[in-house]
C-alpha positions in Angstrom: 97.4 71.1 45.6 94.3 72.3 47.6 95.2 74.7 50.3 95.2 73.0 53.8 92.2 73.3 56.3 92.9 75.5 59.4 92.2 75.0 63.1 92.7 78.0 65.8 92.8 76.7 69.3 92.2 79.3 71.7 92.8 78.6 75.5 92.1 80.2 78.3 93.4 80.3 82.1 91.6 81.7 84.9 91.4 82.1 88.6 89.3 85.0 90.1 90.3 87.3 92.6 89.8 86.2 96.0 90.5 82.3 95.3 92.4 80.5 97.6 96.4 80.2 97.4 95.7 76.3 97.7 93.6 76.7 94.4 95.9 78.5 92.6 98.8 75.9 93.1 95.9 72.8 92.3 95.3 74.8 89.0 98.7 74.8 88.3 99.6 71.2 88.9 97.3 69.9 87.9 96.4 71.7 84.2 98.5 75.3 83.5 102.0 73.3 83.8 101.2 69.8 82.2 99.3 71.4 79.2 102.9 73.5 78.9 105.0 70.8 79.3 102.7 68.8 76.9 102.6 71.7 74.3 106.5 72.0 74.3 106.9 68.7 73.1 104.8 69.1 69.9 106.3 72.2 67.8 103.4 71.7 65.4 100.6 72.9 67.5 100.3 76.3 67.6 97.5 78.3 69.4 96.6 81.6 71.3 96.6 81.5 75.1 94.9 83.8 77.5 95.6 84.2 80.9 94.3 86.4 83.5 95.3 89.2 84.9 95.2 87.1 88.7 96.4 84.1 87.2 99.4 86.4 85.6 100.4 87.8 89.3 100.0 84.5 91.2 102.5 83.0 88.7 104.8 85.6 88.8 105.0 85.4 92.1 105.1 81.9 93.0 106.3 79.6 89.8 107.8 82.4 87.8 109.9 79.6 85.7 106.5 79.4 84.0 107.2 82.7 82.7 110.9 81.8 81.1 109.2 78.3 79.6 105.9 80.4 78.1 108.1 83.1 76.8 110.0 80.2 75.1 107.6 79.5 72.9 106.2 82.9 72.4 109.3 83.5 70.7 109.8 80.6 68.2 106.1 81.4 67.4 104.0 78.4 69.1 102.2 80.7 71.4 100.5 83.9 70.7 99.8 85.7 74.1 96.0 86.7 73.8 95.1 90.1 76.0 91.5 91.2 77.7 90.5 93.1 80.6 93.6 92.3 83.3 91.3 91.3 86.1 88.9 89.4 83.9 85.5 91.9 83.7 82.2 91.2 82.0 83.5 94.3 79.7 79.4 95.0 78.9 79.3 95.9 83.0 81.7 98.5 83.9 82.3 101.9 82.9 83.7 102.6 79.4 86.7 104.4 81.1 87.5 100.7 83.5 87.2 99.0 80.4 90.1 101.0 78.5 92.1 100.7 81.7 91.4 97.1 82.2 92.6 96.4 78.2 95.8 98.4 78.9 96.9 97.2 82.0 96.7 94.2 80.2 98.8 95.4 77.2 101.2 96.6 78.8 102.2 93.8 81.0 102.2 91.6 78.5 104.4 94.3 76.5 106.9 94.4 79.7 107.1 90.3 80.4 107.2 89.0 77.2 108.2 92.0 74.7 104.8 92.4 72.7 101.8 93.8 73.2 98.9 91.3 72.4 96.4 92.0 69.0 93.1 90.0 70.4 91.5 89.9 73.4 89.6 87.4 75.2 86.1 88.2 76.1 85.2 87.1 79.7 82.5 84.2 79.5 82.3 85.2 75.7 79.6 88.2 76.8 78.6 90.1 73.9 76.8 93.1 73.1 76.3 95.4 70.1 78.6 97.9 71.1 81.4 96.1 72.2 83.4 96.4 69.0 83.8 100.2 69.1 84.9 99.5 73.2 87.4 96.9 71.8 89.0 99.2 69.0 89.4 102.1 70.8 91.4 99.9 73.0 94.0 98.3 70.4 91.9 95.1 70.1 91.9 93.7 66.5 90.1 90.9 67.6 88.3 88.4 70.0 86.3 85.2 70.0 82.4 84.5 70.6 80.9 81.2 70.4 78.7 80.0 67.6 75.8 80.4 69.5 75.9 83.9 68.8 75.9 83.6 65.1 73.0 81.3 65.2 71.2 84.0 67.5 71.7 86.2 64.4 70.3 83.9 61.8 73.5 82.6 60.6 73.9 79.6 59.5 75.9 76.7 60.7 78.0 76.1 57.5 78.7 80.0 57.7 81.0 79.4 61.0 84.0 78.3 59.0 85.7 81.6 59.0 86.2 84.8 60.3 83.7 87.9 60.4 83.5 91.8 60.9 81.9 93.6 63.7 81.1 97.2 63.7 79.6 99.8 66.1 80.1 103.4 65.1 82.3 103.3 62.3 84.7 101.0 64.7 85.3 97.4 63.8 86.5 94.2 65.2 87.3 90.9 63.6 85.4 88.0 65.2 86.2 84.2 65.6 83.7 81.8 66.2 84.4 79.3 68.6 82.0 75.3 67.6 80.5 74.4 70.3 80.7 70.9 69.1 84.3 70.9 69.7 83.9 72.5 73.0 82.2 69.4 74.0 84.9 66.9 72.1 87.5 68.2 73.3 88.9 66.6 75.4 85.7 64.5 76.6 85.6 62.9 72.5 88.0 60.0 71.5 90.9 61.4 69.1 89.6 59.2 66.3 86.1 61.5 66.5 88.4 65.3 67.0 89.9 64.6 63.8 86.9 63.1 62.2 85.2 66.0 62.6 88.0 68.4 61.4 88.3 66.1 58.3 84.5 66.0 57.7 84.7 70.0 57.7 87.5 70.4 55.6 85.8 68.8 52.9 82.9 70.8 53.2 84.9 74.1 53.5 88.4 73.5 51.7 90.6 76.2 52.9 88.6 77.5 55.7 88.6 77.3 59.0 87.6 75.6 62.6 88.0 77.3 65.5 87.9 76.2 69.8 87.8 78.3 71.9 87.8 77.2 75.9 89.3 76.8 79.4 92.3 75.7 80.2 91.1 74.0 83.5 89.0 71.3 80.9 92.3 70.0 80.7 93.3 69.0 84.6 91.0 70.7 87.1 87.4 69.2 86.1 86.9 66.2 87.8 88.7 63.4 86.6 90.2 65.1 83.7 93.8 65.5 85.1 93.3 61.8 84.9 92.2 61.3 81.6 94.4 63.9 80.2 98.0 63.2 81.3 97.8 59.6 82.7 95.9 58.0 80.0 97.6 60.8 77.7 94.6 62.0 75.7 96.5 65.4 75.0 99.5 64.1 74.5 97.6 61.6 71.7 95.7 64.5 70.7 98.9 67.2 69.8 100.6 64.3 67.9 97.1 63.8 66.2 96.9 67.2 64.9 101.0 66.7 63.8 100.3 63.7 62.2 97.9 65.4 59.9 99.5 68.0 58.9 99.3 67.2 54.9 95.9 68.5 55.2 95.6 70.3 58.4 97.6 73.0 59.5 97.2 74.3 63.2 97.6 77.9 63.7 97.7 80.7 66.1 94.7 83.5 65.8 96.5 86.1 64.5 98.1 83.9 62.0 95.5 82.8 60.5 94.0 86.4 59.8 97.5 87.5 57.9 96.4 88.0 54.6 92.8 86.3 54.6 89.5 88.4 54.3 86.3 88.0 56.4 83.4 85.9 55.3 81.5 89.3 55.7 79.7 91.5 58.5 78.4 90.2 61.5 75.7 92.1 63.4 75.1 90.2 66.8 72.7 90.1 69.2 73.5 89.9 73.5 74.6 86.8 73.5 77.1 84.2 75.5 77.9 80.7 75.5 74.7 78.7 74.9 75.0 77.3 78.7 75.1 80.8 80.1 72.2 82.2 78.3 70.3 79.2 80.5 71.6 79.9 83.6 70.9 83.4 83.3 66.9 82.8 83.0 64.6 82.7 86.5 64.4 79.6 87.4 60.8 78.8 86.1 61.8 80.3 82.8 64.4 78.0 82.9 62.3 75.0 83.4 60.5 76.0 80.6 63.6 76.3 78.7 64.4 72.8 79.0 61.4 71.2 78.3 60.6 73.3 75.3 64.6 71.4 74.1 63.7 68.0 75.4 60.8 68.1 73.1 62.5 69.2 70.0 65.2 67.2 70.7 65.3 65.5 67.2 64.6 69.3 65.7 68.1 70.8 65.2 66.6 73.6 63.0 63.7 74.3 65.7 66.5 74.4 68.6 68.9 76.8 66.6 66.2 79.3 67.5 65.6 78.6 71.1 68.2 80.3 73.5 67.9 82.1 76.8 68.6 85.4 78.6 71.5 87.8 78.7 74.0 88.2 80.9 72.8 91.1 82.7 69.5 89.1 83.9 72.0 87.7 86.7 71.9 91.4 87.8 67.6 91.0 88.0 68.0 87.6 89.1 70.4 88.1 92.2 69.7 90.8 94.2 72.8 90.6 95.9 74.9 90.1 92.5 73.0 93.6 91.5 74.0 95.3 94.7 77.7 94.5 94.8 77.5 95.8 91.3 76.3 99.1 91.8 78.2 99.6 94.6 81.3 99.2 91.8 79.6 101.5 90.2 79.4 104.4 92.6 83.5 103.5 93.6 83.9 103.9 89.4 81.8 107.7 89.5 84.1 108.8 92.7 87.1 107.6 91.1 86.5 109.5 87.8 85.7 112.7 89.5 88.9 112.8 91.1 91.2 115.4 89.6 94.6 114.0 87.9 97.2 114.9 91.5 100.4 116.5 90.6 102.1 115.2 93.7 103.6 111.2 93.7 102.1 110.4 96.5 98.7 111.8 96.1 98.7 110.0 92.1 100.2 106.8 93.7 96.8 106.6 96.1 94.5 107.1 93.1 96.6 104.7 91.3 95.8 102.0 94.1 92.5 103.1 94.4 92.1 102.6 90.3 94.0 98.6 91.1 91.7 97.7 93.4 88.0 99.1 91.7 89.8 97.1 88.6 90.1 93.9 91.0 86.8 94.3 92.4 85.4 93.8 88.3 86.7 90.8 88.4 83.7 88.7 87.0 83.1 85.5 88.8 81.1 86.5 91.8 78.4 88.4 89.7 76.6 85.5 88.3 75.8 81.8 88.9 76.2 78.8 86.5 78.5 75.6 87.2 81.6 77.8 87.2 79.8 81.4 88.8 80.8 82.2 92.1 77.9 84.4 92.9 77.4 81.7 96.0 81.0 81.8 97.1 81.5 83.4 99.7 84.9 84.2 99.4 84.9 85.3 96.2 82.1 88.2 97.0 83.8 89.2 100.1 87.2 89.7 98.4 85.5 92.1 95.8 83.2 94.0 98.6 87.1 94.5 100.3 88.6 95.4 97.6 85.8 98.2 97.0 86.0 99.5 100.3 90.2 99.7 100.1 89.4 101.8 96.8 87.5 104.2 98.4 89.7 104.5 101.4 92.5 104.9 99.2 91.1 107.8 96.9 90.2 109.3 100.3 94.1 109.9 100.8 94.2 111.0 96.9 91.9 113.3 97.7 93.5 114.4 101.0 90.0 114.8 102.8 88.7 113.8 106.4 85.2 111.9 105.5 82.2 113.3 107.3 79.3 111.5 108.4 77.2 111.9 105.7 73.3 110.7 104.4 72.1 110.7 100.8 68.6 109.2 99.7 69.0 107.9 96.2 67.9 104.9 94.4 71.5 103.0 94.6 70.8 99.9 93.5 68.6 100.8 90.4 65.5 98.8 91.7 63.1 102.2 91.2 63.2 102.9 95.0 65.0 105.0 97.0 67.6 103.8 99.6 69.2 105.8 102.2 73.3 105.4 102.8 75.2 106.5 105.8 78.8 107.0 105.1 81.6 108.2 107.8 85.5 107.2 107.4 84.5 104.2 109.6 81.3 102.9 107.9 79.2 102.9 104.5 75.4 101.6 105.2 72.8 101.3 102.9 69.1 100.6 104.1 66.4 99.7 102.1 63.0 101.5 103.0 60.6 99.6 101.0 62.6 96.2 101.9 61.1 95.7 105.7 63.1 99.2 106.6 66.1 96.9 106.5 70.0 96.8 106.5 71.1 95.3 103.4 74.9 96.0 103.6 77.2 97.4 106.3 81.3 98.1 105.9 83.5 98.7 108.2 86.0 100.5 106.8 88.9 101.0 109.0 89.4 96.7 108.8 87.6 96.6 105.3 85.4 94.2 106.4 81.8 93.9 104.6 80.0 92.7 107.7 76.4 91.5 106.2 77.1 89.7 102.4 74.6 86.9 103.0 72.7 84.9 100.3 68.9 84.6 99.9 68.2 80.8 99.8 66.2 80.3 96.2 64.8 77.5 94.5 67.4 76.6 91.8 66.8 75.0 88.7 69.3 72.3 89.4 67.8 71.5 93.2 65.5 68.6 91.1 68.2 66.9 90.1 69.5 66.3 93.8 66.6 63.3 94.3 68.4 61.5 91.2 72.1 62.5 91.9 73.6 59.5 92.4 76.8 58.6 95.1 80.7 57.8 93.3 82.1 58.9 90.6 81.1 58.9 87.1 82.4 55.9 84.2 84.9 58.6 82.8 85.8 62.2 82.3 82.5 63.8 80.7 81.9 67.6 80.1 81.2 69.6 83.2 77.8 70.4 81.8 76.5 66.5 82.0 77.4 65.8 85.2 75.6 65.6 88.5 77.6 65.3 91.6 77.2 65.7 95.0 79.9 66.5 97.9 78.1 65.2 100.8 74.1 62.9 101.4 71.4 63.8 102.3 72.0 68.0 100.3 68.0 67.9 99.8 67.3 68.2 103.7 68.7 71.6 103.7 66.9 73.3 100.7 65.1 76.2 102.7 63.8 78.8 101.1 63.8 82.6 102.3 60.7 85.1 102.1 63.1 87.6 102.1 66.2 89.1 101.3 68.9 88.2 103.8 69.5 91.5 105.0 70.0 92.6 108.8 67.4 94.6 111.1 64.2 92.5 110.0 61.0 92.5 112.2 59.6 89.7 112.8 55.9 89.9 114.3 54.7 86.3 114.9 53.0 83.9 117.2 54.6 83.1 120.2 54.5 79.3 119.5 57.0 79.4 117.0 60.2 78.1 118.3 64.2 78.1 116.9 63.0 74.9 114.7 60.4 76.9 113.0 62.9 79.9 112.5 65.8 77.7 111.0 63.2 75.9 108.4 61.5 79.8 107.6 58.0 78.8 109.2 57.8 81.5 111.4 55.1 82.8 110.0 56.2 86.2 110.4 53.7 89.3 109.7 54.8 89.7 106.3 53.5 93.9 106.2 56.2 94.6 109.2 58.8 92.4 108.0 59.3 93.1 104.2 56.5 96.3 104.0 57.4 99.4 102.8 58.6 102.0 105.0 59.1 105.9 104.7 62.0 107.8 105.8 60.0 110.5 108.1 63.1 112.0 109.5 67.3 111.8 107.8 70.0 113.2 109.6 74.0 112.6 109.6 73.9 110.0 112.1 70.8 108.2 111.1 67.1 108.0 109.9 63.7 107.5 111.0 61.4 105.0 109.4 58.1 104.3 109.6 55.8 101.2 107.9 53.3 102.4 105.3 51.5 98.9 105.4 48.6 98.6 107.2 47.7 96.2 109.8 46.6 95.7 113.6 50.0 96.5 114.7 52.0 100.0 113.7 55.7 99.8 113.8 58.5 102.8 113.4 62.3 102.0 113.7 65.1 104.8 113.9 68.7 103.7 113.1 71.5 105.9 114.6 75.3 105.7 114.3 77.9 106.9 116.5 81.6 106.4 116.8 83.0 104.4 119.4 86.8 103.6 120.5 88.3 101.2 117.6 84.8 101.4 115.7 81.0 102.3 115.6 78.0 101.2 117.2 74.9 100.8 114.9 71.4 101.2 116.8 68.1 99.8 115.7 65.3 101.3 118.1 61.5 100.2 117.1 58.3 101.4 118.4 55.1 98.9 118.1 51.7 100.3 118.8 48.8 97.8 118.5 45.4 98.6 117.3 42.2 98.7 119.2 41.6 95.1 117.7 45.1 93.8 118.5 44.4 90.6 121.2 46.9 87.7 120.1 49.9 87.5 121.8 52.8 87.7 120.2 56.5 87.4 120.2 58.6 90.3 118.5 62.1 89.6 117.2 64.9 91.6 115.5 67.2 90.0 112.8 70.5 90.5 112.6 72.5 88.9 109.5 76.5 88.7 109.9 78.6 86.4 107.8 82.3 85.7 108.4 83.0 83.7 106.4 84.5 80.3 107.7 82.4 78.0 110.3 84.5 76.1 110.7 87.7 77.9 111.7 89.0 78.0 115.4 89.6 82.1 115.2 85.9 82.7 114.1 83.4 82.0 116.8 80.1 83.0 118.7 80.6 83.7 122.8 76.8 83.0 123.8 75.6 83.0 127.3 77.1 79.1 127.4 80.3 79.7 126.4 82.1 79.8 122.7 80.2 78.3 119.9 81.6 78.0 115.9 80.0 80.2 113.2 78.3 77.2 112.8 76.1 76.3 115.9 72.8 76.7 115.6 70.9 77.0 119.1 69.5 79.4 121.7 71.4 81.5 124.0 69.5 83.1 127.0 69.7 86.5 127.5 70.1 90.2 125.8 74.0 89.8 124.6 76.0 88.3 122.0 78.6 88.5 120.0 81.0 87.2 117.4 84.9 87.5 116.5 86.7 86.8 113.8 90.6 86.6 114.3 90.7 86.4 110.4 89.6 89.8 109.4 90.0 91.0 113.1 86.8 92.1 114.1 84.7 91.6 116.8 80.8 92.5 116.3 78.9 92.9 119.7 75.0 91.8 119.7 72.9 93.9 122.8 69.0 93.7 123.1 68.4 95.2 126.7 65.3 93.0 128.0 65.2 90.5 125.1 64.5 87.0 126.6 67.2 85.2 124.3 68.7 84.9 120.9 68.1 82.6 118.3 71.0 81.6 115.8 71.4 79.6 112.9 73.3 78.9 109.6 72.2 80.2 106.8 73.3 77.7 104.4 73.0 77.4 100.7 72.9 74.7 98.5 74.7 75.0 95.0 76.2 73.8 91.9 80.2 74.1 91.3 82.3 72.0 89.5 83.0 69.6 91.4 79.1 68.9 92.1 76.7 69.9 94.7 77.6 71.7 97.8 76.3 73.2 101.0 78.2 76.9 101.4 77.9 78.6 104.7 75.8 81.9 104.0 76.4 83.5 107.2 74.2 83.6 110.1 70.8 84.6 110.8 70.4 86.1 114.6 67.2 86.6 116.4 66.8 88.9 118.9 63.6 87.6 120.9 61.0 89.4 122.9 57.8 88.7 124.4 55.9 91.5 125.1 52.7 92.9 126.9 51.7 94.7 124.1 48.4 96.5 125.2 46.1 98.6 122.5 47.3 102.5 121.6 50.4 102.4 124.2 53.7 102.4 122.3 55.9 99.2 122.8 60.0 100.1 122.8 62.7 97.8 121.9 66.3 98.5 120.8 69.2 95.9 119.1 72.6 97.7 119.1 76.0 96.0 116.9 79.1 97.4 118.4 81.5 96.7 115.2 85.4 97.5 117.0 88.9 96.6 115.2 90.6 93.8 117.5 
């Protein structure tokens, strides 16, 4: 008798750090229990499961009778727990050191809750690079799963996918599954009939080999309409007995058994690589464009489109500014950590031990990119890392036992081949970018870890085209959450704004005295593009701030000094600018100062604007006479005071975003842009003074 054909199902379950408590519970309803329940009843399916690290916690917490049902069938064998980094890192993006830690933490809960430590690991978004497979051994890891994508990106092909392969970096190996993308997209969006069609089709073509899927958990209950589709009209349930029902030819099977006592196909060498939809959404938009046209035409070329793929990973870094700053800001947290000497003392080793949990948590991969399930444009989810960075650093501060000084350093933080300058005290960390305007482009308050600035630049996306054609209602069916175009709200296309510059704080704007609050909320302003994004010079660093002057030429010369000093409960932050015209300056003009601030929720009743006219939500867009404002957020409990002695008024508006989740198109509240308005005499060679102060205080 022929030996049976093999499938591996690998699933994953995921929630990012940061999500919503409501999420977590949605999840859990409506997918991570039901695809439990519905596994129990089928003792014939067997697979490997992966949950995250988050995911882990939450449920431990809040339904731990998930943990006695799971470890249920980890014991009679139906389950094998799969590990990977515990808060779910793009393992290619932190420091080797994080990525051992991340892989152990999650060994070694798995070891304590359900008696074994795991032998594979899940790769986060299925990001590879070369040397992964030396990271991975050194960690335990005897394998993981990449899609087929990145065999193809290799030269392999197709027909080779049905088995298992051999990485290797530096005399260090790891064995490699890889995961069809054309089951990705059958299951569970294909009938049955056409899941085990295909599994027949390839067991005559490879007798004894092997198919593999690997894929979330959340395709099965939290994608629109799948809950539906998957437990009311019982496609899972129809699917497990399926599988059972076959089993004179077909034999379902956890990872690791299927590797007992079969060898590899061979060695795989493989490119930087991800899931083929990744590598697309990774590309600059134009590129992308490109991209897809290039496909539609050799649409009815299969061999021409095996050789047509997109960027890596780390493009997102290049591609979002903001993505690449929160990044390198882990980074430095990750260097500070690692210089700390091992305490002797509990409690000083307990504070480094926190400050180790929460850089870990800050790793946590979904607000670095962008792609239907990237939260790079949630607000929450960067915010929750950016706090969880500044409790690190306030927590190795008590490790180390030292009293943080106000401090400057000029060094190119963000990797961008300038220099920035970052102001640090116990209450603040600031980072200004000279040749970006001479602007603020992040500011924490440490004392109420509270990121303060953590806006979005408003870019053309790739997927904005399609927001003509989206059509209203839901879809005929449950269909993959790569073919489907949704939208939360009419009329999306109105708000697609697009900023000149990066949406950091301290901004002049130079521009004719027309303009108005309309032109300032669609970005016609017009503004004197030298003084507002120009490159500046740090003439003059000190403790409590720096002196910068603008490089560019033009008819008007501009030099802005930032200074911080410690007030009761917090900080004040001044911006001072000087503005001397030319001897050919004659247009009138108005001068404004930017600030950026986001808190997060618009529409909450404990987050609010107090304007000249009384209390206005995060929201409101209008003008409020005068040289004060300020905002308060009961939330985070901070208050942020606005002065501009003699400015005529301040301008405010949303800065809003719109972007692609799962669940469609959505407007996301970026945070709000602030002008500070002034209308000067400005009269050639005399110096023109202005001055816009934030008084951060804890409430």
């Amino acid at each position: 008798m022929a030996s049976k054909f093999h499938f591996v199902l690998l699933i994953h379950a995921h929630q990012p750090v940061g999500n919503f408590p409501s999420v977590f519970a949605s999840a859990y309803d409506k997918s991570y229990l039901p695809f439990l329940q519905c596994l129990e009843g089928h003792p014939g399916v067997r697979l490997g499961l992966h949950l995250s690290g988050p995911l882990l916690e939450w449920i431990e917490q809040q339904r731990p009778d998930y943990f006695e049902r799971l470890d249920a069938l980890v014991r009679r064998g139906q389950v094998e727990l799969v590990g990977g980094g515990f808060y779910e890192p793009i393992l290619v993006s932190i420091p080797p050191r994080d990525q051992q830690e991340q892989i152990g933490r999650m060994a070694g809960y798995l070891r304590k809750h359900f008696g074994a430590p795991p032998h594979g690991a899940w790769l986060a978004e299925r990001v590879w690079e070369p040397q992964l497979p030396s990271a991975l051994a050194q960690a335990g890891v005897d394998y993981t799963l990449v899609d087929d994508a990145h065999f193809l990106a290799a030269g392999f092909e197709p027909g080779h996918l049905y088995g298992y392969y051999v990485a290797e970096d530096r005399g260090l190996s790891v064995r490699l599954l890889p995961g069809l993308k054309a089951l990705r997209y059958l299951i569970p969006f294909g009938l049955v009939e056409e899941v085990i069609a295909f599994l027949r089709e390839s067991a005559a073509a490879h007798p004894g080999g092997m198919a593999c899927m690997g894929d979330d958990c959340e395709k099965f209950g939290v994608w629109p309409e799948t809950h539906e589709h998957c437990y009311a009209k019982g496609w899972l349930e129809k699917f497990f007995a399926a599988l059972e029902a076959n089993a004179d030819w077909l034999t379902v099977i956890t990872p690791g058994e299927y590797f007992a006592g079969r060898r590899a196909l061979g060695r795989a060498d493989l490119p930087a690589a991800s899931y083929s939809e990744m590598t697309e959404w990774v590309l600059p938009t134009g590129a992308r464009e490109r991209l897809h046209a290039v496909q539609r035409e050799f649409a009815s070329r299969p061999d021409v489109l095996a050789f047509l793929r997109g960027g890596a990973w780390r493009g997102f870094l290049t591609k979002y500014s903001e993505a690449n700053l929160l990044h390198k800001r882990m980074l430095h947290v990750s260097a500070r950590l690692e210089k700390l000497p091992r305490p002797r003392r509990k409690a000083r080793a307990a504070a480094l031990f926190e400050a180790t949990t929460h850089l870990l948590r800050a790793q946590c991969n979904d607000a670095y990119w962008h792609g239907v399930f990237g939260g790079i444009y949630a607000p929450h989810l960067r915010t929750e890392l950016w706090r969880e960075l500044i409790r690190a650093e306030t927590a190795a501060a008590r490790a180390e036992r030292s009293k943080e000084k106000m401090r400057v350093d000029e060094t190119d933080f963000d990797a961008d081949g300038a220099a920035e300058v970052v102001l640090s005290s116990a209450a603040y960390h600031a980072i200004i970018k000279p040749s970006d305007g001479g602007t603020l482009a992040a500011l924490d308050f440490r004392p109420a870890a509270v990121t303060l600035i953590n806006s979005m630049t408003r870019r053309r996306e790739e997927y904005h085209a399609r927001l003509a054609q989206a059509a209203a209602g839901a879809a005929g069916g449950a269909v993959s959450i790569h073919e489907q175009t949704r939208v939360k709200e009419p009329g999306l296309e109105k708000l697609l704004h697009y900023d000149r510059w990066a949406r950091h704080a301290f901004r002049l704007m130079v521009f004719d005295r027309s303009r108005s609050l309309t032109d300032y909320a669609r970005v016609q302003l017009g503004e004197d593009a030298a003084l507002a994004g120009g490159q500046y010079s740090a003439s003059n660093t000190e403790a409590t701030g720096v002196e910068l002057v603008c490089d560019a030429p033009g008819s008007i010369s501009a030099t802005k000094r930032f200074s911080l000093r410690p007030v009761p409960r917090g900080f004040e932050l001044t911006c001072e600018i000087k503005l001397k015209p030319g001897e050919a300056h004659e247009q009138p003009v108005a001068v404004g100062l930017e600030s950026v601030i986001n808190l997060l929720a618009p529409a909450e009743p404990d987050r609010f604007f107090e304007a000249s006219s009384g209390r206005k939500p995060l929201s409101w867009s209008g003008v409020s006479p005068g040289s004060s404002i300020s905002l308060q957020d009961g939330w985070q409990r901070v208050r942020v005071s606005l002065s501009a002695p003699d400015a005529r008024e301040f301008w405010v508006s949303p800065i809003e975003t719109v972007s692609e989740s799962e669940e469609g198109f959505e407007r996301v509240y970026q945070g709000s842009q602030i002008l500070a308005v002034w209308y000067p005499d400005l009269k050639a060679q005399e110096s023109w003074p202005a001055k816009l102060a934030w008084r951060i205080e804890s409430l």
